[in-house]
Each structure stands twice: as structure tokens, then as C-alpha cells.
Backbone as CSV, one residue per row, in Angstrom:
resi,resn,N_x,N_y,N_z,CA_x,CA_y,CA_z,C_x,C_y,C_z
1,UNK,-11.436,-7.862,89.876,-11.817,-8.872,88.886,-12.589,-8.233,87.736
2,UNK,-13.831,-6.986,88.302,-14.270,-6.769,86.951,-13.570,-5.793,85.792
3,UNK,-12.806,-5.232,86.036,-11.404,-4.011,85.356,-11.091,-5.264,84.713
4,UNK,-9.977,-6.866,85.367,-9.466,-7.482,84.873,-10.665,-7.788,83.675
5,UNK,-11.559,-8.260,83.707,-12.635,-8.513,82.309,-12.546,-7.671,81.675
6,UNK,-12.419,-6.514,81.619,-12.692,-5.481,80.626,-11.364,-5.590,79.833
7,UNK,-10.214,-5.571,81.154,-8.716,-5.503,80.099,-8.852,-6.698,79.043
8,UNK,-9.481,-7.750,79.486,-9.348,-9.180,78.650,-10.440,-8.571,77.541
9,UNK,-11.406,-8.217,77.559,-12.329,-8.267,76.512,-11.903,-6.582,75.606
10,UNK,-10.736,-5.503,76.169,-10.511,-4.727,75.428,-9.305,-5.535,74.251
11,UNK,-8.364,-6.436,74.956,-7.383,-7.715,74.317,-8.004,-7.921,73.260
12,UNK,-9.523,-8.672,73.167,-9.573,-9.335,72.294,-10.552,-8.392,70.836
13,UNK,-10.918,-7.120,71.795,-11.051,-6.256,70.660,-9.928,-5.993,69.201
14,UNK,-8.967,-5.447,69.890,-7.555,-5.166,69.263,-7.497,-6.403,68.218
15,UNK,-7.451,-7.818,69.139,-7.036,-9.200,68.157,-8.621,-9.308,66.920
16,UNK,-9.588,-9.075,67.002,-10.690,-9.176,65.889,-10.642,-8.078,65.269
17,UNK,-10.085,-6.666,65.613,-9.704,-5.781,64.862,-8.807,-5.667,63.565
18,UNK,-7.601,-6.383,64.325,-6.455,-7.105,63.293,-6.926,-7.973,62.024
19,UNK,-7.980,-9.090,62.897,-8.602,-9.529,61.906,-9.601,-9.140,60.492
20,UNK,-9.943,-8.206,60.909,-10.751,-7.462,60.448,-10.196,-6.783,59.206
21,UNK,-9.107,-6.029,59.454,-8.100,-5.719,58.436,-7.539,-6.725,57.928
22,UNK,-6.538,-7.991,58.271,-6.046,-8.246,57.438,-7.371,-9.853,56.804
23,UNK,-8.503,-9.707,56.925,-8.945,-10.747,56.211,-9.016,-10.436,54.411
24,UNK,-9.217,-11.260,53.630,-9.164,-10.818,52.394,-10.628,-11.257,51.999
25,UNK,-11.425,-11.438,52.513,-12.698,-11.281,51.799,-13.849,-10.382,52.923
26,UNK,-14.583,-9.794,51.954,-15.774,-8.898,52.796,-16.372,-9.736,53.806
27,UNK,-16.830,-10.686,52.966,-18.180,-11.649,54.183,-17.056,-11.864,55.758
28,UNK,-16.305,-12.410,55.265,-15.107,-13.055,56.380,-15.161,-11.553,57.176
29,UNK,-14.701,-10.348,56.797,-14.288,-9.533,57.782,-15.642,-8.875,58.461
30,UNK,-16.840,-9.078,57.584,-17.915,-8.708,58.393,-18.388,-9.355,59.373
31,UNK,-17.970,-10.909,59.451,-18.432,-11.780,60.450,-17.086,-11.104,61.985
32,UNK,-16.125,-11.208,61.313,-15.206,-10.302,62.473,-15.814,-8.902,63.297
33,UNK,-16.204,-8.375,62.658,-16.646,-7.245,63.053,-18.154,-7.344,63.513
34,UNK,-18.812,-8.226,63.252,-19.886,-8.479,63.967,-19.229,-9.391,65.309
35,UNK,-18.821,-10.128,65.260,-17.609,-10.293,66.885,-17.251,-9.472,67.147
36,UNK,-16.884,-8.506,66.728,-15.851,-7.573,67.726,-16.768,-6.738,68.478
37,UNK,-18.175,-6.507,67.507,-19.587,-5.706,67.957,-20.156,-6.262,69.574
38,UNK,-20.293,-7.707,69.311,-20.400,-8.584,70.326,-19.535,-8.158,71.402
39,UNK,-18.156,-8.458,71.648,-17.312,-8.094,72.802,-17.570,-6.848,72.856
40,UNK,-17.454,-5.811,72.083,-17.847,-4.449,72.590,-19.062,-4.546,73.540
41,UNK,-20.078,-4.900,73.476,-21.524,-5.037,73.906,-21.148,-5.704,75.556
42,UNK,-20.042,-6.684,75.726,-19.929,-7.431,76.892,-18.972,-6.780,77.426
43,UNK,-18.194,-5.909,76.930,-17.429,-4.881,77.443,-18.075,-3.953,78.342
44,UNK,-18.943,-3.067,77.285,-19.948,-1.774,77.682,-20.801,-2.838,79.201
45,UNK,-21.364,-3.924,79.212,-22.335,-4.382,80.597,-21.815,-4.403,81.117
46,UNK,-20.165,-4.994,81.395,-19.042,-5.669,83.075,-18.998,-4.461,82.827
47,UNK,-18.392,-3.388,82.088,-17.719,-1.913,82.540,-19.149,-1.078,83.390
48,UNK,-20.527,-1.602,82.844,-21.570,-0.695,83.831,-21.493,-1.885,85.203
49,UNK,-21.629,-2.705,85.249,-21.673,-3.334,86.371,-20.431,-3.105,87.675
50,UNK,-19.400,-2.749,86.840,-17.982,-2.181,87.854,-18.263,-1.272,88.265
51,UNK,-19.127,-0.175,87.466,-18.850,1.033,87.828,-20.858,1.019,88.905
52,UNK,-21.095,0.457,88.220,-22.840,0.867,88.715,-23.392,1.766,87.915
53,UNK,-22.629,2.055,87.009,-23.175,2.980,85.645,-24.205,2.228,85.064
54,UNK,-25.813,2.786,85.232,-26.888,2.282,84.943,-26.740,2.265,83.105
55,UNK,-26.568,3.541,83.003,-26.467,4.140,81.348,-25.822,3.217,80.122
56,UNK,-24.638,2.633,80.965,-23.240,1.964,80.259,-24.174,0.651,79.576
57,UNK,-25.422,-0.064,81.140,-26.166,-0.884,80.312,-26.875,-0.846,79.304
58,UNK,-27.351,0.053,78.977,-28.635,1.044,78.012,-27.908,1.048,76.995
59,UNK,-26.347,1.293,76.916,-25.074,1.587,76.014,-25.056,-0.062,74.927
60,UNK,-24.593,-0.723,76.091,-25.013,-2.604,75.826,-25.894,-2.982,75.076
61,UNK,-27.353,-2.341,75.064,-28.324,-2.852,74.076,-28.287,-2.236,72.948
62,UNK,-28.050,-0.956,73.204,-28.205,0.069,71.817,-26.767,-0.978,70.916
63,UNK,-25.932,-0.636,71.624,-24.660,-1.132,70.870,-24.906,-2.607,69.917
64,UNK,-25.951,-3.511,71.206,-26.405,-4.611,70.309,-27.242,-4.201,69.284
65,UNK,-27.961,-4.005,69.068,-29.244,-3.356,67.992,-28.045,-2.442,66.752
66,UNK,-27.209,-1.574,67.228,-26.850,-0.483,66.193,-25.519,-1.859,65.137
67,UNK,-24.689,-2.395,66.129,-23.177,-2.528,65.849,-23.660,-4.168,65.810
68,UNK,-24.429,-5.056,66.549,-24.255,-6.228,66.371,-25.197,-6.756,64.984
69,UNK,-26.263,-5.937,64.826,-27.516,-6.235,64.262,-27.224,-5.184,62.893
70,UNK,-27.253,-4.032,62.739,-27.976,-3.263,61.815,-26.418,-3.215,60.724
71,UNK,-25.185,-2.661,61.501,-24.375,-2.736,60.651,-24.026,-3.322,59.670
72,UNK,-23.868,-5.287,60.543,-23.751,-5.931,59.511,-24.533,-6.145,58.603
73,UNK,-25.456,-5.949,58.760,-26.423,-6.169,57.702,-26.457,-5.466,56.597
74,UNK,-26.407,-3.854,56.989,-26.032,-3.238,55.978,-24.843,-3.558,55.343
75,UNK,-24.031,-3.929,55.199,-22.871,-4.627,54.740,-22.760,-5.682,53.899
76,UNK,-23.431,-6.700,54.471,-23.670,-7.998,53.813,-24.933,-7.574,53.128
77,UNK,-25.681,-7.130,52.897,-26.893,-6.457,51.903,-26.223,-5.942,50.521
78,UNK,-25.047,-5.109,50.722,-24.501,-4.661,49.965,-23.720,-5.226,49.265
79,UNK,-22.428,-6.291,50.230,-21.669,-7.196,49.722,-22.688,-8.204,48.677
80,UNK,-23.800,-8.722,48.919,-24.612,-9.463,48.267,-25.187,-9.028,46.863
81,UNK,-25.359,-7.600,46.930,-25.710,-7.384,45.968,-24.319,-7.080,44.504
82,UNK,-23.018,-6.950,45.158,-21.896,-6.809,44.076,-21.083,-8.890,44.200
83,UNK,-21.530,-9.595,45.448,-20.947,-10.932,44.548,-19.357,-11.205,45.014
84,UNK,-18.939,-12.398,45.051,-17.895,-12.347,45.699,-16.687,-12.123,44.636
85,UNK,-16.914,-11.616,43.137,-16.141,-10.968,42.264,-15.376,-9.588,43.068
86,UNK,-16.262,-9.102,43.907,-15.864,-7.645,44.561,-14.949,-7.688,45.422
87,UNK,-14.371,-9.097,45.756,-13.341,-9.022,46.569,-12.061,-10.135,46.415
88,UNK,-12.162,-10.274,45.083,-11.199,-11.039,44.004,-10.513,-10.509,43.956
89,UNK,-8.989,-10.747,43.940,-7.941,-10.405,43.171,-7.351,-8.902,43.898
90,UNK,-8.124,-8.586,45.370,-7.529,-7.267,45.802,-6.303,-7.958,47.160
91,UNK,-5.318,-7.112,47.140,-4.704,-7.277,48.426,-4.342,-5.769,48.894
92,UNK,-3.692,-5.980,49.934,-3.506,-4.749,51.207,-2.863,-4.222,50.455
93,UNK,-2.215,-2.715,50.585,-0.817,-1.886,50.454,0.211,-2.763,51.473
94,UNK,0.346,-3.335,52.246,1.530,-4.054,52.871,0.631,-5.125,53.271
95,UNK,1.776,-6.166,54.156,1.082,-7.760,53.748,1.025,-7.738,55.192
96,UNK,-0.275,-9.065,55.581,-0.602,-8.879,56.393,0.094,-8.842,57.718
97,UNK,1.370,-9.855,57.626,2.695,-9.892,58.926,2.712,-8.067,59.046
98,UNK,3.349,-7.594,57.915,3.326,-6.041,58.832,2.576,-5.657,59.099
99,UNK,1.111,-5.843,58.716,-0.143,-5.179,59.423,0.021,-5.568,60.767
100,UNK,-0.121,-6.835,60.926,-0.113,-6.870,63.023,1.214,-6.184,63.305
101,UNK,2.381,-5.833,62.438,3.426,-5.512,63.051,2.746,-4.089,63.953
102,UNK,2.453,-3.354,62.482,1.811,-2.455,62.894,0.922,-1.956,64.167
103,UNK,-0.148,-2.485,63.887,-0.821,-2.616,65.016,-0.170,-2.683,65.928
104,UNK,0.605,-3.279,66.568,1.415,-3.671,67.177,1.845,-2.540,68.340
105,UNK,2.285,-1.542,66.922,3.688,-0.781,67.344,2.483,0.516,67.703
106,UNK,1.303,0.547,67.382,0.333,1.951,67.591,-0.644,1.309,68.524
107,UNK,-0.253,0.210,69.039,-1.085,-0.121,70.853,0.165,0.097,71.648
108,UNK,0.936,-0.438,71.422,2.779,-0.185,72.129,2.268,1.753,72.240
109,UNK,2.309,2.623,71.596,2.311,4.145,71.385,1.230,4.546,72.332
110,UNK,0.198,4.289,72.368,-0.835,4.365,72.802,-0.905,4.122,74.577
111,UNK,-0.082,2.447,74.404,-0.448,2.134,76.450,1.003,3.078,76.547
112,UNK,1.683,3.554,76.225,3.091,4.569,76.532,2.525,5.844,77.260
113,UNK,1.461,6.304,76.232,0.412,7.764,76.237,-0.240,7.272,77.497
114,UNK,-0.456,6.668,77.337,-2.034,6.380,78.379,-1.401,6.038,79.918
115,UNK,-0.745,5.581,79.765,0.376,5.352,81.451,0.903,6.697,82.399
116,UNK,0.594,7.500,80.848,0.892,8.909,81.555,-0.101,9.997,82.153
117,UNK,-1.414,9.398,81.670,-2.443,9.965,81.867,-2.977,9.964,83.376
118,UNK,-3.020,11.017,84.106,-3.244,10.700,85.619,-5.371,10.787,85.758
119,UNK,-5.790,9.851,84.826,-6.781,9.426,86.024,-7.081,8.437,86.417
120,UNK,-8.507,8.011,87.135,-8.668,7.058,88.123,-8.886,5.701,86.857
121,UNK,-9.537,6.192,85.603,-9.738,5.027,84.867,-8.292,4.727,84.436
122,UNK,-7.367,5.569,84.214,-6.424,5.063,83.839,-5.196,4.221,84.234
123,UNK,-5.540,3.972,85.576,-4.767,3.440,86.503,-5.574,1.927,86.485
124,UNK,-6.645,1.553,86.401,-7.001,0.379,86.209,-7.319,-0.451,85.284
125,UNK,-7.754,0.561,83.940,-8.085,-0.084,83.082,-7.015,0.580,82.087
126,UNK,-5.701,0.138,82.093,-5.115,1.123,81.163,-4.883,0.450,80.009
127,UNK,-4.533,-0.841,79.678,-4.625,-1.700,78.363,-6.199,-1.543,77.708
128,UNK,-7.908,-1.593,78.145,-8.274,-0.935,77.386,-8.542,0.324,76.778
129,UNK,-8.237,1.062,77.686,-7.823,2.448,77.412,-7.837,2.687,76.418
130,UNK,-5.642,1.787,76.604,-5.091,2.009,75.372,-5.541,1.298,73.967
131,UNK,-5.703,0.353,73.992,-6.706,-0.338,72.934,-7.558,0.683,72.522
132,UNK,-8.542,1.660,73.373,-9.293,2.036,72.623,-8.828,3.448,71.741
133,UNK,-7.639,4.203,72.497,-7.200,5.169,71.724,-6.778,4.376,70.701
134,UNK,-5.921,3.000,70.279,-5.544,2.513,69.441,-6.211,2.528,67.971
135,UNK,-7.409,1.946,68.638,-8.665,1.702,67.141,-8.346,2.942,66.748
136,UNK,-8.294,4.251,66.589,-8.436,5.477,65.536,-7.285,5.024,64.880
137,UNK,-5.933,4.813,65.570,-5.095,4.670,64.078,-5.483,2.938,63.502
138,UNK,-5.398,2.261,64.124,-5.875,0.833,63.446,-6.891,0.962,62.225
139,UNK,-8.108,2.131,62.441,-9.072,2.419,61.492,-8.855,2.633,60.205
140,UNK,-7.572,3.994,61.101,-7.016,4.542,60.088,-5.996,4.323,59.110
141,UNK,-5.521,3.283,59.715,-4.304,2.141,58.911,-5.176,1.137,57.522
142,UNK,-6.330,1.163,58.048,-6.993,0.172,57.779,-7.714,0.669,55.976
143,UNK,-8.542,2.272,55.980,-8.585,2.879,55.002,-7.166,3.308,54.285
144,UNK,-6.055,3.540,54.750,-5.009,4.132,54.039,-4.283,2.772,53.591
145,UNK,-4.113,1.635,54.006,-3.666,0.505,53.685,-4.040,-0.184,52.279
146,UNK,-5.949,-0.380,52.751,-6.652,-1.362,51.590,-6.887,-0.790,50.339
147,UNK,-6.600,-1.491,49.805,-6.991,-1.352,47.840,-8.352,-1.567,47.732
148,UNK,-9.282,-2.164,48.535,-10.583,-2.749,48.542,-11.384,-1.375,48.855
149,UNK,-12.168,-0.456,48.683,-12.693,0.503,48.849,-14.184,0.233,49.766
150,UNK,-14.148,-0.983,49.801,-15.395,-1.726,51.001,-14.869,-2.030,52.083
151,UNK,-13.509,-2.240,51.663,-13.168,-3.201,53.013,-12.077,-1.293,53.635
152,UNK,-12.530,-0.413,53.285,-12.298,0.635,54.054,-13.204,0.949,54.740
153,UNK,-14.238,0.993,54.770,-15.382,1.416,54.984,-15.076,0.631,56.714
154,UNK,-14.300,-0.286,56.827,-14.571,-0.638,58.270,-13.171,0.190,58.852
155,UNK,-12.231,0.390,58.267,-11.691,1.274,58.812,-12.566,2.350,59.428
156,UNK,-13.390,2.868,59.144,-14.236,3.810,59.727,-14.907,3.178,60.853
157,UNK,-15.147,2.022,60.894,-16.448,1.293,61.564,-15.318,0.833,62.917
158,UNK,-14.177,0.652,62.554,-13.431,0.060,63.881,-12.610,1.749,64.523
159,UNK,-12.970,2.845,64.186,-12.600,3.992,64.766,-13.803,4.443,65.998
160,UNK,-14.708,3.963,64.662,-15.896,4.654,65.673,-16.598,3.168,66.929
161,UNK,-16.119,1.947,66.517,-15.899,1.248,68.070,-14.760,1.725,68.548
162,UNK,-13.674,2.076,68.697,-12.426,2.702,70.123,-12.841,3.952,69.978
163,UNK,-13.821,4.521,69.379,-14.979,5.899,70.318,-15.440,5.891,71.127
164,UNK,-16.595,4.601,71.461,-17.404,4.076,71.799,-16.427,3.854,73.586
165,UNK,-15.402,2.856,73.510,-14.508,2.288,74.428,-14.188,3.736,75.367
166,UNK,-13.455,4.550,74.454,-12.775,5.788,75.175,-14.154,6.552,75.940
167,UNK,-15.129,6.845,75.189,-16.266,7.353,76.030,-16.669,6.617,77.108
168,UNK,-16.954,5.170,77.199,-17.164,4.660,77.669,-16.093,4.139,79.260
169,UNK,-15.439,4.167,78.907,-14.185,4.592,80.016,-13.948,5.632,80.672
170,UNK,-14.269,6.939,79.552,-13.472,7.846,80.686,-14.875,8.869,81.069
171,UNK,-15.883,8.456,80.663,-17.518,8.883,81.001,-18.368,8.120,80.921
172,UNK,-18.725,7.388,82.194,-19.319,6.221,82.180,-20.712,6.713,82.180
173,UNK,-20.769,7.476,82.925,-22.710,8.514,82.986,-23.087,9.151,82.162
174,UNK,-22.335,9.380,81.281,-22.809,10.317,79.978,-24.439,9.666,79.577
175,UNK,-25.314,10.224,79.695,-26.724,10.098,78.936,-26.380,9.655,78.010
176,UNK,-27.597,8.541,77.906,-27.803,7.468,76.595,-28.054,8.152,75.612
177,UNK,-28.074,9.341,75.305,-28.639,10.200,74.533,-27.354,10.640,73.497
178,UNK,-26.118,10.247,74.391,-24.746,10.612,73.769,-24.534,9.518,72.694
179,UNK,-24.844,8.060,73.324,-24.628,7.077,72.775,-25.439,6.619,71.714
180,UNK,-26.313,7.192,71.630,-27.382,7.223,71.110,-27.239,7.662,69.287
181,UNK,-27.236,8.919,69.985,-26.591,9.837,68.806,-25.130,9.345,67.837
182,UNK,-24.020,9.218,68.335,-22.902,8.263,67.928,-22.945,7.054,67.280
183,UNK,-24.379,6.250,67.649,-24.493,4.974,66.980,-25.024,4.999,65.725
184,UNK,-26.454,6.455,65.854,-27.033,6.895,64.903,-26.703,7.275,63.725
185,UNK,-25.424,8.072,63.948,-24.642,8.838,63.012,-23.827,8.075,62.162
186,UNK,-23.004,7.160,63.197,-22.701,5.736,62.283,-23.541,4.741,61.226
187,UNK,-24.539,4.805,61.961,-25.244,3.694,60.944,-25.742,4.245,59.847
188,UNK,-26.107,5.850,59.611,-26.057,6.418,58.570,-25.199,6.514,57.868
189,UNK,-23.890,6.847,58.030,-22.388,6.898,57.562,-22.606,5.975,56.594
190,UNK,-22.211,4.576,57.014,-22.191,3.179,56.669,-22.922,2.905,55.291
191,UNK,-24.915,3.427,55.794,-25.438,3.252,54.368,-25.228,4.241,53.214
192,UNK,-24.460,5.597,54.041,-24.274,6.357,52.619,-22.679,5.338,52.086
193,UNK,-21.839,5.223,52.581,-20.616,4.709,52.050,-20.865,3.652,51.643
194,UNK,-22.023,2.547,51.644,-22.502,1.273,50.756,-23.072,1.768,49.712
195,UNK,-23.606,2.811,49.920,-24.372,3.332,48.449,-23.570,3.528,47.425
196,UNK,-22.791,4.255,47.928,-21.592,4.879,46.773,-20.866,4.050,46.249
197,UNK,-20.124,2.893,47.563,-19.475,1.505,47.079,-20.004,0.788,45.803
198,UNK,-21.775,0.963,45.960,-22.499,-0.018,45.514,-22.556,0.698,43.876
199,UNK,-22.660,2.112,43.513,-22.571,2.866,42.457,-21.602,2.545,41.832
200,UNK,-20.304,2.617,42.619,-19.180,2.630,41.974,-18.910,1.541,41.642
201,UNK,-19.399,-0.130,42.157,-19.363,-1.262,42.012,-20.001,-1.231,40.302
202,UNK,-21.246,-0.730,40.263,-21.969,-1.426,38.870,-21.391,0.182,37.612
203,UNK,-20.670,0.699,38.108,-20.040,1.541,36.580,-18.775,0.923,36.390
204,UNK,-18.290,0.623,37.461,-16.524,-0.129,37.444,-16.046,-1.179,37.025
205,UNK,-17.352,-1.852,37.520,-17.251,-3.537,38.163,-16.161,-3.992,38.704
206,UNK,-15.539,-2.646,39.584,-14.202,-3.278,40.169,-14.476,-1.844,42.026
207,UNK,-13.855,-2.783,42.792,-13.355,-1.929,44.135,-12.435,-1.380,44.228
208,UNK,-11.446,-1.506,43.535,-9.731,-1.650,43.562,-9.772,0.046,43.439
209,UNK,-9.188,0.802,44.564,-8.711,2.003,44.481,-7.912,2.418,43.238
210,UNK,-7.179,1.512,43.127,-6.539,1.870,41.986,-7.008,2.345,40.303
211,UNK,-8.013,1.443,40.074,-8.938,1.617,39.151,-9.810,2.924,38.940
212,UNK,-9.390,3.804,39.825,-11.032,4.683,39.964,-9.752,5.890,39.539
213,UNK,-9.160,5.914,38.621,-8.055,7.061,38.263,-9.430,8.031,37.468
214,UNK,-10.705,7.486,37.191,-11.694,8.969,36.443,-12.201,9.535,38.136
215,UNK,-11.803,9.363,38.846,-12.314,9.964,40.319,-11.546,11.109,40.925
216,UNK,-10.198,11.039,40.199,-9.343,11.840,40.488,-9.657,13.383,39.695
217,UNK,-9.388,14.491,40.898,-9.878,15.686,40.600,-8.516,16.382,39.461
């Protein structure tokens, strides 16, 4: 029963992930991703409670504090300060039906990989597994896709949750010290890539990748 929770709550990672990408405004996809922070967090406790991995809980709070609490904030701090002009008039490189196609077809790739993998986590928990190898390309679909140069920035942020998953799966004891560090590094990431967003917001007054042709070397 507790594997079955994890497969359900790695499910609904993947589905707020999707969301996440294909929403068209910042606030909207930050409230996603502050959900998806959430299930990660209830993920990381049933996965320590299955295992008796004391650490995985320690994982649970940090994760709340770093991913449920600090991220968004930094985000919506930033989004607040450029206005909901900053997310006018942008859409994806492809529309959102092929984005879940997508997705789709690189969790399909992924539980293929992962079925082949002979260990003990992988035999029970292999849909989040695969979900979590998934998030790196989902991330990465996610920056190479959007025209929105903010709303990439979670491409990064949904790689480094199916980090979080894969560690957390296939090293449940790893010292909090691992997790620690990983959350740390992120939440720095984040405020340097709002900074720059936020620079490039008040010389541009636009996000649109396309626009930033004086950026090109």
C-alpha cells in the first residue's frame, strides 16, 4: 500500500508538471508548482515511512521550507514587481495538446528505461521512478519550448524536483546534508535567474525570447 501512494503521488507530480508548462500566465504556474512542491513533500514522508528512512522525513520539511515556502515566493516577488504585462501576449514554441503529447511520449521512454533497471526500488516503485527520470526532459522541454524567459526558469525548478524523486528513491539514507545542499543551491539559482529576468524586464519591458536579439553574441 505504501509504494502504491508514492506511485499515485509520483502520477500526480508528472500531471502539475504538465501544468506547469503549459499554463500561460506566471502567477497560475507558480501556484502549480507550489502544488507540485506540496506532493513532493507527501511523497518524500510515505516514501520515509515505507522505507523507515528517518532522513527522507528531515527531506519532507526542508523540501517544505525550500520548494513549498521560499521558491514561490521568490517568484511571485519578482512576478509582482514586472505586472501581469510580463506575461501578455507570449505563447509556447508548440501548443499546448503537443506539449502533453510530449510529455507523454518522454514518461512512455523513461518507464521503458526504468523496467530495465534491475533494482529493488525499481521493481516497486517503477512509475515514480520513471516520472522522476522524466522531470529532466519535461524541464527541459519546458526552457527549450517557452518564449516566456520566466516561465523557463521553472523548467529548471521542475528538473531539480525529479532530482529530488530519483535521489530520493534510489538513496533513501543519504544524509540530510545531501538534501540540504541541493535545495540550497536551488534556491540560489532561482534568485540569481529572477534577478536577471527582473533586469532584463525593466530595459526590454518585454520576456519574449525573441525580443532579446541585442543578447545575441
Amino acid at each position: 500500500m505504501g509504494y502504491q501512494l508514492v506511485n499515485l503521488l509520483g502520477g500526480l507530480l508528472i500531471v502539475t508538471s504538465t501544468m506547469v508548462v503549459i499554463s500561460k500566465s506566471i502567477k497560475v504556474a507558480i501556484r502549480w508548482y507550489a502544488v507540485q512542491s506540496l506532493i513532493l513533500v507527501g511523497l518524500l514522508a510515505t516514501l520515509g515511512n515505507v522505507t523507515g528512512a528517518s532522513e527522507l522525513l528531515m527531506w519532507a520539511v526542508s523540501a517544505f521550507v525550500t520548494k513549498v515556502v521560499l521558491v514561490p515566493l521568490i517568484l511571485s516577488y519578482a512576478y509582482r514587481k514586472m505586472g501581469e504585462p510580463s506575461d501578455l501576449g507570449l505563447s509556447s514554441g508548440i501548443k499546448p495538446a503537443w506539449t502533453i503529447c510530449l510529455i507523454a511520449v518522454e514518461v512512455a521512454i523513461c518507464f521503458a528505461v526504468v523496467t530495465q533497471i534491475k533494482l529493488p526500488t525499481a521493481e516497486v516503485a517503477t512509475p515514480a521512478l520513471a516520472i522522476s527520470f522524466a522531470h529532466f526532459f519535461v524541464g527541459l522541454s519546458c526552457i527549450i519550448t517557452q518564449r516566456n524567459i520566466m516561465k523557463q526558469i521553472f523548467g529548471y525548478c521542475l528538473m531539480e524536483n525529479g532530482s529530488h524523486v530519483t535521489l530520493a528513491l534510489l538513496a533513501p539514507t543519504a544524509p540530510e546534508i545531501v538534501e540540504t545542499g541541493i535545495a540550497t543551491d536551488a534556491i540560489f539559482a532561482v534568485i540569481i535567474m529572477s534577478v536577471v529576468v527582473l533586469k532584463i524586464w525593466r530595459t526590454y519591458q518585454s520576456l519574449d525570447s525573441h525580443d532579446l536579439s541585442d543578447l545575441k553574441g
